[in-house]
ROBA-557293 format. One record per residue (C-alpha): residue in one letter; x, y, z. Coordinates in pm, 1 decimal. Layout:
<nodes>
(node "A" (X Y Z))
...
</nodes>
This chain:
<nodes>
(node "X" (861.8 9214.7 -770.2))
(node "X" (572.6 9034.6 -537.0))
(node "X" (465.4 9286.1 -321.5))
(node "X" (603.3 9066.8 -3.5))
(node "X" (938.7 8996.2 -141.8))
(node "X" (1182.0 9167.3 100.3))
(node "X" (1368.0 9466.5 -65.1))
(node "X" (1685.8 9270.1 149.0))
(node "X" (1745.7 8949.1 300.0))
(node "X" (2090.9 8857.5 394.9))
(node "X" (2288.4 8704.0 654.5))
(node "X" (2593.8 8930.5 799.5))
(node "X" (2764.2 8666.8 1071.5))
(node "X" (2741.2 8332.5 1272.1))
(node "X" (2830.6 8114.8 1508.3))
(node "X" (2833.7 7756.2 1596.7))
(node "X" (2798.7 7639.0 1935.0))
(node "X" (2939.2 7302.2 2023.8))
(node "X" (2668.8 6993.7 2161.1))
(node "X" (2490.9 6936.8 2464.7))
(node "X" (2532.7 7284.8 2579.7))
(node "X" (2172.5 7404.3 2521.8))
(node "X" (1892.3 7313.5 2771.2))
(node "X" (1684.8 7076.0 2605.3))
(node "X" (1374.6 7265.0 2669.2))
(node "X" (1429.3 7640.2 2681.5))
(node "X" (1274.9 7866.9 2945.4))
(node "X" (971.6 8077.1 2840.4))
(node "X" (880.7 8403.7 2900.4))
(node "X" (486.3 8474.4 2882.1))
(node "X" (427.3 8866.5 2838.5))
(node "X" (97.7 9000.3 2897.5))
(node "X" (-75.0 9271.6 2626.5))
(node "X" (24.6 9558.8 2902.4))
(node "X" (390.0 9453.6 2938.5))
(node "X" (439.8 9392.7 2596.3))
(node "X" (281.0 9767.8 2500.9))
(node "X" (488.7 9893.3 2776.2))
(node "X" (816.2 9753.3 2668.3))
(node "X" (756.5 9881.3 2302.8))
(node "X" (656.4 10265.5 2424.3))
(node "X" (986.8 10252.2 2641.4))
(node "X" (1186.6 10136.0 2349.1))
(node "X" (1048.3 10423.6 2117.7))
(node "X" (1100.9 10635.2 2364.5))
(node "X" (1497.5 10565.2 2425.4))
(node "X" (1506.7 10568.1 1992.8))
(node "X" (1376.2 10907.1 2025.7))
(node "X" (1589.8 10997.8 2254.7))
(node "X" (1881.6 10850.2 2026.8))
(node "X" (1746.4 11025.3 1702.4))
(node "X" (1744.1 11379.4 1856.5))
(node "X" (2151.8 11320.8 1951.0))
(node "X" (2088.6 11420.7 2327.9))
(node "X" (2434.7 11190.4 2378.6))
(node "X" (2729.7 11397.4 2459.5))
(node "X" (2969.2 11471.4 2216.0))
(node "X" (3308.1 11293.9 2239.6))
(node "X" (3519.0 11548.3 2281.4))
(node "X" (3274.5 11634.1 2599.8))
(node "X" (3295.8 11258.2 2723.1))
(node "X" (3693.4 11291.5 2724.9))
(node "X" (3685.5 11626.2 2937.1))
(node "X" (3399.7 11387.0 3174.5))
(node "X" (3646.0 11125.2 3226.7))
(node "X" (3491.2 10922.0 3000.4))
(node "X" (3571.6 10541.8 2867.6))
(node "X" (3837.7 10304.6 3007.1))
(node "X" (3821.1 10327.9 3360.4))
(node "X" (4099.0 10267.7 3587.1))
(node "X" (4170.8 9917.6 3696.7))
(node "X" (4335.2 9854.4 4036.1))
(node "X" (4752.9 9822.2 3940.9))
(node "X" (4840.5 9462.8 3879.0))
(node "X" (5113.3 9269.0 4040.2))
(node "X" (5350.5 9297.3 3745.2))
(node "X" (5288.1 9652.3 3630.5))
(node "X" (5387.4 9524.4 3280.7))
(node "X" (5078.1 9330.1 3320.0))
(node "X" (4788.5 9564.0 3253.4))
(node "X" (4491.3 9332.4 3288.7))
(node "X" (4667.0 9126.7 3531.7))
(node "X" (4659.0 8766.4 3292.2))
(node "X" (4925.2 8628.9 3591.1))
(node "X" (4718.1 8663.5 3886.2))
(node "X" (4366.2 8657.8 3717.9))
(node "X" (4241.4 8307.1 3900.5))
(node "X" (4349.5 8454.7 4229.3))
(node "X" (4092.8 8768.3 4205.0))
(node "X" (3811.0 8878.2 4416.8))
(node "X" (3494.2 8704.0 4265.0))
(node "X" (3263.5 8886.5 4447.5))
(node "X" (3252.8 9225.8 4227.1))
(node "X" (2923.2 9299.6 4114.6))
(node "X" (2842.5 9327.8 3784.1))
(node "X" (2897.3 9670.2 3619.8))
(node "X" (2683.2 9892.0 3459.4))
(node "X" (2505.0 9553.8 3252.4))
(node "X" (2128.9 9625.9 3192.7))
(node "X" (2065.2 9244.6 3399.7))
(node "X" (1752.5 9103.9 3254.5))
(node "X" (1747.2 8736.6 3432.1))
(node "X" (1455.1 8538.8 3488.2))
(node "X" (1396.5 8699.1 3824.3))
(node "X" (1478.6 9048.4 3764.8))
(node "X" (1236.6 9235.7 3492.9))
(node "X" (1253.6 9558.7 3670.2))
(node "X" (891.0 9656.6 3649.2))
(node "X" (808.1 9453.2 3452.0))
(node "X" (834.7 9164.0 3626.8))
(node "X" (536.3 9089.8 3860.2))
(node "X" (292.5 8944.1 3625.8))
(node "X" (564.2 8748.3 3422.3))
(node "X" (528.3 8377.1 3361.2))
(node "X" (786.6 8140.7 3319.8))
(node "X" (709.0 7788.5 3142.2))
(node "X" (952.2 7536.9 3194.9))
(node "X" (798.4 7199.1 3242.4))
(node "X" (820.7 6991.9 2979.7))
(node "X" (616.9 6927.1 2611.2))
(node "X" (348.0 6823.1 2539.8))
(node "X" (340.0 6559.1 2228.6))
(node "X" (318.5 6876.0 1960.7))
(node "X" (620.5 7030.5 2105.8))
(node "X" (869.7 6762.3 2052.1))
(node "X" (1049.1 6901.8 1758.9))
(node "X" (1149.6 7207.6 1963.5))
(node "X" (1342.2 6947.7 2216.6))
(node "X" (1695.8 7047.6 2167.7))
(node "X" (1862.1 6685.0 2140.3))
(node "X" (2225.8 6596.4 2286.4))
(node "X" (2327.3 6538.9 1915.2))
(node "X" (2199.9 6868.2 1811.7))
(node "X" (2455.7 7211.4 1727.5))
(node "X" (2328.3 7518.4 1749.6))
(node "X" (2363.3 7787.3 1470.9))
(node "X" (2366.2 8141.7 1585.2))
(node "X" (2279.6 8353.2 1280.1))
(node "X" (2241.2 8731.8 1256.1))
(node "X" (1970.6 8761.6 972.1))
(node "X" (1848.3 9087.7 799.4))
(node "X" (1563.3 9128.3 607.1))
(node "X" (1391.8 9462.4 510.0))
(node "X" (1415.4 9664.2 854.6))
(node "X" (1446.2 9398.6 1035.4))
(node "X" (1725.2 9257.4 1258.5))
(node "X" (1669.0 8895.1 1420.5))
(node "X" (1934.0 8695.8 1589.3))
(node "X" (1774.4 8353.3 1448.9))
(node "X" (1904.7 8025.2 1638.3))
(node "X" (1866.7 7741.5 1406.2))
(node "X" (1917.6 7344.8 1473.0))
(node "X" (2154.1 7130.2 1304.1))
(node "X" (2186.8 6742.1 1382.1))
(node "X" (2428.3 6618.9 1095.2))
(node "X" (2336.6 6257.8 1172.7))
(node "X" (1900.6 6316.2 1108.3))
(node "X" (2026.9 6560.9 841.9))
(node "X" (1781.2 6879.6 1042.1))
(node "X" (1834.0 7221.8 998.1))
(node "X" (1564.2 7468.3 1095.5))
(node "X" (1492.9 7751.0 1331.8))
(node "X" (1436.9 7660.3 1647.3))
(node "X" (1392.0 8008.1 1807.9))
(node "X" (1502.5 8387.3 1759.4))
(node "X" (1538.6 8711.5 1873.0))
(node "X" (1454.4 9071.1 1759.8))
(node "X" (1710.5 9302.3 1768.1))
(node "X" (1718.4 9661.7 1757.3))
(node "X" (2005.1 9721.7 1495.4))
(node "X" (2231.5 9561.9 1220.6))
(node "X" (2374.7 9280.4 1395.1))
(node "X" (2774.5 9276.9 1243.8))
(node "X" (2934.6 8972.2 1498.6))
(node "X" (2826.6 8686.4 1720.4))
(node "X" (3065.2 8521.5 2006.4))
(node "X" (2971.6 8270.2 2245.6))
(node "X" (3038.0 8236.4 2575.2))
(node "X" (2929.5 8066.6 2876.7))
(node "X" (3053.9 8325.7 3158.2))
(node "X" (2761.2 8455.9 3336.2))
(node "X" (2859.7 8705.8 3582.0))
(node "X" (2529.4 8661.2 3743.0))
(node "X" (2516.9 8281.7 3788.0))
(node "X" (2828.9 8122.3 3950.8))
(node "X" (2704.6 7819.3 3700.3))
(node "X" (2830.5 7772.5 3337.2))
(node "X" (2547.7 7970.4 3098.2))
(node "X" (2479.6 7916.3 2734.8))
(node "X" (2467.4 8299.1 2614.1))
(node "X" (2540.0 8495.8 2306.4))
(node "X" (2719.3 8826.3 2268.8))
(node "X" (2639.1 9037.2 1982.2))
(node "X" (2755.4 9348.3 1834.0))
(node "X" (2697.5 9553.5 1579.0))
(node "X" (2595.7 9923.0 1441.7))
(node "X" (2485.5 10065.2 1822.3))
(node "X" (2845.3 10074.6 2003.1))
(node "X" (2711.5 9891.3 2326.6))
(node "X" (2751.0 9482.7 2316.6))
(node "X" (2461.3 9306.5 2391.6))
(node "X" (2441.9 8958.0 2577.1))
(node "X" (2115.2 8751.9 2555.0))
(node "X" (2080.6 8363.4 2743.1))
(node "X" (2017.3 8137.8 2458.7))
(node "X" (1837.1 7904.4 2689.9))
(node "X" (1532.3 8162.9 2738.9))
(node "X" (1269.9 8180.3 2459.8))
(node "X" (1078.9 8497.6 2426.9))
(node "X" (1285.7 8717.3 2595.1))
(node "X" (1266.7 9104.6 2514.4))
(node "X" (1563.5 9228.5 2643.6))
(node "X" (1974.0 9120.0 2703.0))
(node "X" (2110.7 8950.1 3018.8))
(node "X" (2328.0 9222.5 3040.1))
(node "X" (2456.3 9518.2 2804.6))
(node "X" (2855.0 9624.5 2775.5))
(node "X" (2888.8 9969.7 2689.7))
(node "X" (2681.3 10284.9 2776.4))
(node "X" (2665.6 10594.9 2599.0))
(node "X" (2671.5 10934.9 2713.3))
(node "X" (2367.9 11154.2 2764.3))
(node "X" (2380.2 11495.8 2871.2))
(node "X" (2044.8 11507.3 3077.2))
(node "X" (2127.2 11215.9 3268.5))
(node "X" (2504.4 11346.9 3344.9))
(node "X" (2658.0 10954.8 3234.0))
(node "X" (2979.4 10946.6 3074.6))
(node "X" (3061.2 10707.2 2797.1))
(node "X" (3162.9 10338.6 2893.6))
(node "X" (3298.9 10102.4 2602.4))
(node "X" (3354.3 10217.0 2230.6))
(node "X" (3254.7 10520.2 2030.1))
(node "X" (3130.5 10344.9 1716.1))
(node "X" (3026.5 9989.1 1587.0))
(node "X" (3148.7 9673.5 1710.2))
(node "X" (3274.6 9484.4 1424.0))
(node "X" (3426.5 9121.0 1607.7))
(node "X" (3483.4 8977.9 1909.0))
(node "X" (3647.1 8676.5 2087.6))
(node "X" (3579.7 8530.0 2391.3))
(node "X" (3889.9 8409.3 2611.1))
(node "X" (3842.8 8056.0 2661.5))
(node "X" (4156.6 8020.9 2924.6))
(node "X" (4011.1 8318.6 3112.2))
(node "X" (3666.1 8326.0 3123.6))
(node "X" (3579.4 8670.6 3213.6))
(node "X" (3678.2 8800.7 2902.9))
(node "X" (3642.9 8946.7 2639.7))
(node "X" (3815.2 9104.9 2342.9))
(node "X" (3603.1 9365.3 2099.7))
(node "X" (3715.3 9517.5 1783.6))
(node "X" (3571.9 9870.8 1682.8))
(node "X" (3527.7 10110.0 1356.2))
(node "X" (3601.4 10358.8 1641.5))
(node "X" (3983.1 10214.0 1543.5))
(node "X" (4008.0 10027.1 1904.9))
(node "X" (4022.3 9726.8 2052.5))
(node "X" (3893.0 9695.9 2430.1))
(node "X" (3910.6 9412.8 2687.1))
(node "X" (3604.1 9388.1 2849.3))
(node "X" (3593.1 9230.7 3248.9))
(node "X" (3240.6 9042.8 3266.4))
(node "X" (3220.2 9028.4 3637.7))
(node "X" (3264.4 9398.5 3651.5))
(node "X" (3098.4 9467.4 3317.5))
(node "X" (3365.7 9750.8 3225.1))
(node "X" (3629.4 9743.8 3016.3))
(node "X" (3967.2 9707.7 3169.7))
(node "X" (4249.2 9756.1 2893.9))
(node "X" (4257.4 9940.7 2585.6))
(node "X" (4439.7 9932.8 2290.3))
(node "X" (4457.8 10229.0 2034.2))
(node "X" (4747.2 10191.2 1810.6))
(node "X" (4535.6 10093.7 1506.5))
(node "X" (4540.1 10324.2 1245.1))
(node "X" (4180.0 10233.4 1050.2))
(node "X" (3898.5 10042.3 1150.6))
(node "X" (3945.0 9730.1 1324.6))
(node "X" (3789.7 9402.0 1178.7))
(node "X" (3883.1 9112.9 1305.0))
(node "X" (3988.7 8951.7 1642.5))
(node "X" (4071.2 8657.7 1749.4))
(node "X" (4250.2 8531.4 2106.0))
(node "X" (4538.4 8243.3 2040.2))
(node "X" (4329.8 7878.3 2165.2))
(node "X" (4634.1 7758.7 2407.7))
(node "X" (4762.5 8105.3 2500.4))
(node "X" (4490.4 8319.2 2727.7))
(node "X" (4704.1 8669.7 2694.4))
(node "X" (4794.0 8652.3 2304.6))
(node "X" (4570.9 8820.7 2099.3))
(node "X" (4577.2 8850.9 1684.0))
(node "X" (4355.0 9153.0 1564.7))
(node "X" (4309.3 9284.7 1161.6))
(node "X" (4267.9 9619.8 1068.9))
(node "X" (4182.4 9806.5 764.6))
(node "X" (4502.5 10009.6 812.3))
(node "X" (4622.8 9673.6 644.8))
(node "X" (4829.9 9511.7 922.9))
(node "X" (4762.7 9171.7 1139.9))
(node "X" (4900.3 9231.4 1512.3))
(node "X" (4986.4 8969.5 1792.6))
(node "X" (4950.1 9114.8 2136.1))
(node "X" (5038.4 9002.1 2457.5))
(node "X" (4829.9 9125.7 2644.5))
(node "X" (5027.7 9109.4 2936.6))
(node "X" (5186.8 9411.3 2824.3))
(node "X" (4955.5 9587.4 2551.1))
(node "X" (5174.0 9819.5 2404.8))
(node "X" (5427.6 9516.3 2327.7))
(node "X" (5294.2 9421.8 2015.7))
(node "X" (5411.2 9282.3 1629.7))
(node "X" (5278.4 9373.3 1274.7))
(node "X" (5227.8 9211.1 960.1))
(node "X" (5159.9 9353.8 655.4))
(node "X" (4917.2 9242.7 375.0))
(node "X" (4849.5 9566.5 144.0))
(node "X" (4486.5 9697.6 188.2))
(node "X" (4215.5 9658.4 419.4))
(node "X" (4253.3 9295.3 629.1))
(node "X" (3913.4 9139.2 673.2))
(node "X" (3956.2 8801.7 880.0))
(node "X" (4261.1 8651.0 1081.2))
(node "X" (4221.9 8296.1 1196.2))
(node "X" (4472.1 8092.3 1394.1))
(node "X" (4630.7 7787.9 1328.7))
(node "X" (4545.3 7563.9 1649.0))
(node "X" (4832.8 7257.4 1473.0))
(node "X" (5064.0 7531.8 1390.4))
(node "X" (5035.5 7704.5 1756.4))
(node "X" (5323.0 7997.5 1610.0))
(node "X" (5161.8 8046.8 1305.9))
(node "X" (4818.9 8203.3 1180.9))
(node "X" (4628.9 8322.5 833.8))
(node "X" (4502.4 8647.7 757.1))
(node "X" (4302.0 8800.0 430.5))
(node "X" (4246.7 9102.9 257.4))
(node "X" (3997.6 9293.5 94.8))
(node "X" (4112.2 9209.5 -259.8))
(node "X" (4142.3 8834.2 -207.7))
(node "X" (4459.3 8785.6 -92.9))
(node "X" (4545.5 8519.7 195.5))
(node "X" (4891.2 8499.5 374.0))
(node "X" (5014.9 8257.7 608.7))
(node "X" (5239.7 8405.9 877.6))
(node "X" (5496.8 8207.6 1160.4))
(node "X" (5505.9 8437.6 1478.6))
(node "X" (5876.6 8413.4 1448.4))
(node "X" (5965.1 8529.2 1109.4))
(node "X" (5944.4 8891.2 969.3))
(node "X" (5710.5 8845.3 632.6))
(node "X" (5476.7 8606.8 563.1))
(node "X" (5560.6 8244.9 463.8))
(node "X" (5321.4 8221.4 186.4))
(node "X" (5049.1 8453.2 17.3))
(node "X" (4802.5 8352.3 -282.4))
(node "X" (4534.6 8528.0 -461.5))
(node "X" (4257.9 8270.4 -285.2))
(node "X" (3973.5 8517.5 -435.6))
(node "X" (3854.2 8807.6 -687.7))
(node "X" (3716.3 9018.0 -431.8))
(node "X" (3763.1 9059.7 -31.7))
(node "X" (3739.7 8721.8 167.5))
(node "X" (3485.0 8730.9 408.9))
(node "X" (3518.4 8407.0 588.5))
(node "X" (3829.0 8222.4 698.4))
(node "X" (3882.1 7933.4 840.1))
(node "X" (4151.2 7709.8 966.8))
(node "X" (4033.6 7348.6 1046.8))
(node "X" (4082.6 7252.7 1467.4))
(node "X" (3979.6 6892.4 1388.3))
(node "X" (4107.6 6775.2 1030.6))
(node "X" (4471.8 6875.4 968.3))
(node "X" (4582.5 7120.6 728.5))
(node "X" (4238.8 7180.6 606.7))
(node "X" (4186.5 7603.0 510.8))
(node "X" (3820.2 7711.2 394.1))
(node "X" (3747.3 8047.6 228.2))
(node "X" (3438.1 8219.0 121.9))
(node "X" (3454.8 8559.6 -81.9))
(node "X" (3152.4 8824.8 -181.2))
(node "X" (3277.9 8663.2 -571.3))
(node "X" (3005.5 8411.5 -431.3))
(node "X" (3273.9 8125.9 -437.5))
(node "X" (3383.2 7905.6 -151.0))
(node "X" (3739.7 7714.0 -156.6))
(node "X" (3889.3 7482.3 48.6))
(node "X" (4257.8 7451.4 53.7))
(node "X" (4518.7 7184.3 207.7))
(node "X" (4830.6 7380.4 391.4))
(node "X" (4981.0 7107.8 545.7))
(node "X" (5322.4 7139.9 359.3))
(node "X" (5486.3 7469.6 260.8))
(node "X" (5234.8 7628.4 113.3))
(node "X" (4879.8 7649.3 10.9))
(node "X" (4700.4 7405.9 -275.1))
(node "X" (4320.6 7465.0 -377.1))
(node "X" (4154.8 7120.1 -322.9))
(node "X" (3767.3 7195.1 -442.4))
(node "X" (3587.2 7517.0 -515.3))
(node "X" (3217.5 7592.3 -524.9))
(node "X" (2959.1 7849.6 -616.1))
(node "X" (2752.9 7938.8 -350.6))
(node "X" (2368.6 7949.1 -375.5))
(node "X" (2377.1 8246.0 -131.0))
(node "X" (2527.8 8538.4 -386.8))
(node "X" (2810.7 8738.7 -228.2))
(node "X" (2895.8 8531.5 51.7))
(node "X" (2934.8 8722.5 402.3))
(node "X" (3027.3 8512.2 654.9))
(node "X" (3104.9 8118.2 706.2))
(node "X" (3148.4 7898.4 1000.9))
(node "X" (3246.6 7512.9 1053.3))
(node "X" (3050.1 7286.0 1256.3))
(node "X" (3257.2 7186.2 1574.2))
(node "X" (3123.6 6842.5 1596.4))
(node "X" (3081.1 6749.5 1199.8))
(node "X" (3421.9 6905.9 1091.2))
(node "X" (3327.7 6876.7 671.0))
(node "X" (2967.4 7022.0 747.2))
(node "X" (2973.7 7429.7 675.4))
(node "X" (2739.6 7685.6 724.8))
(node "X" (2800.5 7983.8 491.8))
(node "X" (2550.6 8302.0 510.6))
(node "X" (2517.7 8603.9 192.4))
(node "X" (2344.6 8807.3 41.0))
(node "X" (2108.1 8627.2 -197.3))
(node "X" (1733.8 8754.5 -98.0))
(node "X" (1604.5 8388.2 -217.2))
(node "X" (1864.0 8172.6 -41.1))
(node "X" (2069.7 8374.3 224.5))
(node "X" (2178.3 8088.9 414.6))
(node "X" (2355.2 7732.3 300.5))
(node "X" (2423.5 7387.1 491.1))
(node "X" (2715.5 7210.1 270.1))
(node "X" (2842.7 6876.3 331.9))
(node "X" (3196.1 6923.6 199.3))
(node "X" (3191.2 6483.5 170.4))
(node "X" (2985.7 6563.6 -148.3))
(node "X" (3336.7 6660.8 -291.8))
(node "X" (3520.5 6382.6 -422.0))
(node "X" (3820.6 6645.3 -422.2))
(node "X" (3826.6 6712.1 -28.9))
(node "X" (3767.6 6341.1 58.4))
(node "X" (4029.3 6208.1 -159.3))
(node "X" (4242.4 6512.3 5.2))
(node "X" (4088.3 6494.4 350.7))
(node "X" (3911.0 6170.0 436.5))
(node "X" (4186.8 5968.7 518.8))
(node "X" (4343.2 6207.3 770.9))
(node "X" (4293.0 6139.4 1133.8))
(node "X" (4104.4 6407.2 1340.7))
(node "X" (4249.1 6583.7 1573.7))
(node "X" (4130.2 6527.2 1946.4))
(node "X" (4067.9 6929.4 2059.6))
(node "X" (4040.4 6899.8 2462.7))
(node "X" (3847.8 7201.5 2571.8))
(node "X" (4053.3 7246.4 2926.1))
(node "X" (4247.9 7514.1 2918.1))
(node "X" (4663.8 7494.6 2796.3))
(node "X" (5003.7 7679.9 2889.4))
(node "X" (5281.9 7751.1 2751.1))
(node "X" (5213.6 7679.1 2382.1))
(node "X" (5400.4 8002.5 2247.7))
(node "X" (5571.7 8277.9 2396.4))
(node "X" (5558.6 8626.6 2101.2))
</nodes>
């Protein structure tokens, strides 16, 4: 082995985020020698601090009051984060206990800062983020190091590079967008992450350079300092943003929890604990703002109206479940898969599972559910295949399949704007990461190409589904 080959290089999640978003020309942040030392000796510090376990135990943060705290009582008392009177809340709460790291607010840090946001100069021009161009949010590994890389991708020029990224400070596991910034009333372009650390971190994707999150959800305990615990216990493994509300935010936890996180008062507000196992996959319905659909390694897919947390159905599909995806056509119905390949389709309204099929040899990693061509299912497995599938009638028929360039594939996620264009991310130190155009396959355009898309409107909708 070359002696700067990386012992690993693989690519654990991403995210696509739809055009014209993204500033064209990012803010910069211009450290000086000082503030950069100082920033690093503070960070070793807190790792220190994290090494020699001077967090409070849990059992200690329950007996402190610790976690969920407790929200003022809703209108409808079934109605624990208050989804029916949400638009008519005080807007004025300040943020929580989010480490803010805007433009303007560096703590100490700050005074000598420089920000750099005229335009470029004539050698710059390829980092102009175009109208045309989608950004790809990837969460990249390789050796010890963590970046949150955000790459370009303009179908019609055929680009796809990395336009700017991020050091992180652990294995990043899940990446949602969102554009709720609780400290600009304006729309933001930012990026939640989570992953091995229990506390969610938000960074502005419009800000190059930057050294630390917007904001953080999530605190731990510490004993010298006398904080309890705010958030989860243990990693964050998924989250979904709630398009219809705004303000939040759904994460699911190995600590076998799911919370529902309030961005304008950076706390979470509801919590629900009746998961057996680790919890691996959530996703909030697209028309309905209180239905949620999480997957859990106890081996069950729940719907959840949030309205009412402890109302709640199960399905089973034996094992661990590693994705759920809904079906935005089918608004009753969505897919989930397990760790040993299995998919199953599932109607809201009926006890068991309309269809399942062995889609894969081993656990299938990505799943996805087409917004914009009908009936169009991809899959990607650690078996290092990818498969699309047509479920349009009463069950599910394999239209192409593919080996992957990237090894075991980990993750996978469909361009919003270029509906056959997908991005799949693995394990392979040599090629971790993979444009395909699925148009290359003469399968999924005979299957696919002649189906009208589907016009998505991005306001929000009512009254799609009652569970």
């Amino acid at each position: 082995m070359e002696e700067n080959t990386p012992t690993v290089s693989l690519v654990s999640c991403m995210h696509f985020v739809r055009r014209g978003i993204a500033k064209a020309v990012p803010e910069k942040i211009e450290l000086t020698e000082k503030e950069l030392a100082d920033i690093i000796k503070q960070t070793a510090h807190d790792l220190r601090i994290t090494e020699r376990g001077e967090d409070v135990s849990d059992e200690e943060d329950e007996e402190a009051g610790g976690g969920v705290s407790e929200p003022a009582p809703p209108t409808d008392p079934n109605d624990r984060f208050n989804f029916a009177n949400y638009d008519n809340e005080d807007d004025t709460n300040p943020v929580g206990i989010g480490t803010v790291a805007t433009l303007p607010n560096l703590g100490d840090l700050s005074e000598n800062v420089q920000i750099r946001t005229e335009g470029p100069d004539s050698d710059e021009e390829d980092d102009i983020i175009k109208p045309e161009d989608n950004l790809l949010l990837v969460g990249h590994v390789e050796s010890d190091a963590s970046i949150l890389e955000v790459y370009i991708f303009n179908k019609e020029e055929g680009s796809f590079y990395v336009h700017h990224d991020i050091i992180l400070p652990w294995f990043p596991l899940c990446i949602e967008w969102l554009s709720h910034d609780p400290t600009d009333s304006g729309p933001g372009n930012l990026c939640a992450l989570g992953g091995m650390d229990p506390v969610i971190q938000v960074w502005d994707l419009d800000i190059e350079n930057c050294l630390e999150p917007v904001f953080k959800l999530g605190r731990k305990p510490n004993k010298k300092k006398k904080t309890k615990r705010i958030g989860h216990k243990d990693a964050v493994l998924d989250m979904s943003w709630n398009r219809n509300f705004t303000h939040v935010l759904a994460s699911g936890s190995a600590d076998n929890t799911v919370l529902l996180w309030d961005l304008d008062q950076g706390t979470p507000h509801t919590k629900l604990s009746y998961f057996q196992d680790k919890v691996q996959s959530v996703c909030f319905h697209p028309l309905e703002a209180q239905t949620l659909l999480t997957g859990s390694m106890d081996g069950r897919a729940r719907v959840t109206d949030c309205r009412s947390a402890e109302g709640h159905r199960a399905w089973t599909l034996l094992n661990e479940i590693e994705r759920v995806a809904w079906d935005r056509q089918n608004p009753f119905c969505f897919a989930m898969s397990s760790n040993e390949g299995k998919v199953a389709y599932v109607d809201c309204r009926q006890d068991e599972p309309l269809w399942t099929i062995q889609a894969h040899e081993n656990e299938v990693t990505g799943l996805i559910i087409s917004e914009l061509v009908p009936g169009m299912m991809v899959t990607v497995s650690t078996d290092g295949k990818m498969k699309t599938w047509d479920i349009s009638s009463s069950g599910a028929v394999q239209v192409s399949e593919r080996q992957c360039r990237v090894g075991a594939a980990l993750c996978a996620a469909l361009c919003p704007e270029a509906p056959l264009s997908l991005a799949v991310g693995g394990d392979n130190k040599e090629c971790c990461i993979e444009m395909l155009d699925l148009t290359n396959s003469d399968e999924v355009l005979n299957r696919f190409g002649s189906r009208p898309l589907v016009a998505v409107s991005t306001e929000p909708n009512e009254g799609a589904m009652e569970t």
